[in-house]
C-alpha positions, 0 to 999 in steps of 0.5 A: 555157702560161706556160712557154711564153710565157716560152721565146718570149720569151727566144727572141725576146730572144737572137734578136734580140740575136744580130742586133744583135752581127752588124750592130754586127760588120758595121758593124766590119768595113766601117769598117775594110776602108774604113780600110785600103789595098788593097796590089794595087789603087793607091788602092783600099780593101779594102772596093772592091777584088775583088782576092785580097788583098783577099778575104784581109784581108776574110776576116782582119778577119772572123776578128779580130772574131769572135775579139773584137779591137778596132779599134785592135788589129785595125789593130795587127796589121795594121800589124805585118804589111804596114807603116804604109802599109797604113792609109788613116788613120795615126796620129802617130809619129815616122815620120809627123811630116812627113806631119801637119805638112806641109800645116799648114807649106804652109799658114801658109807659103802664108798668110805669102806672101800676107799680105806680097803684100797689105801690099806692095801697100798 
């Protein structure tokens, strides 16, 4: 009878720990179909689109994880194999300088303009 209270238990422990791995994997996956740009669709993430690109990296990423890559490895292998445009979300380099600094430059270049508007007015 112990024996077989202990068989349940570990059936109920690998069992549930299986459904974790499964939703943490899911919850992987849906963060990056939403991180990365459908190259059909304009504007459109993976994760939204029906498209058969989609279908086909939603079906890459799945094989990714289950292969246990991580995130950032996952978006590396991407990157190599569409480009730095297929990511929503790109990182800093030296070929993505402008698109980080620019709105900070259009901001302090716009703050400037106003400050000397308001002081000539004064």
């Amino acid at each position: 009878m112990k024996i077989l209270k202990v068989l349940i238990i570990l059936f109920l422990v690998t069992s549930f720990s299986e459904l974790k791995s499964d939703e943490v994997n899911d919850v992987l996956k849906n963060k990056i179909l939403k991180n990365i740009r459908c190259l059909i669709c304009q504007g459109q993430s993976v994760y939204d689109s029906e498209s058969e690109f989609a279908s086909s990296i939603k079906l890459i990423v799945d094989s990714k994880i289950n292969d246990g890559l991580k995130e950032k490895q996952i978006y590396q292998f991407l990157r190599e194999k569409y480009g730095d445009w297929v990511i929503f979300d790109p990182q800093l380099n030296k070929n993505t300088y402008v698109l980080w600094l620019l709105p900070l430059l259009l901001f302090l270049f716009g703050g400037a303009i106003i400050f000397k508007k308001l002081n000539n007015q004064k």
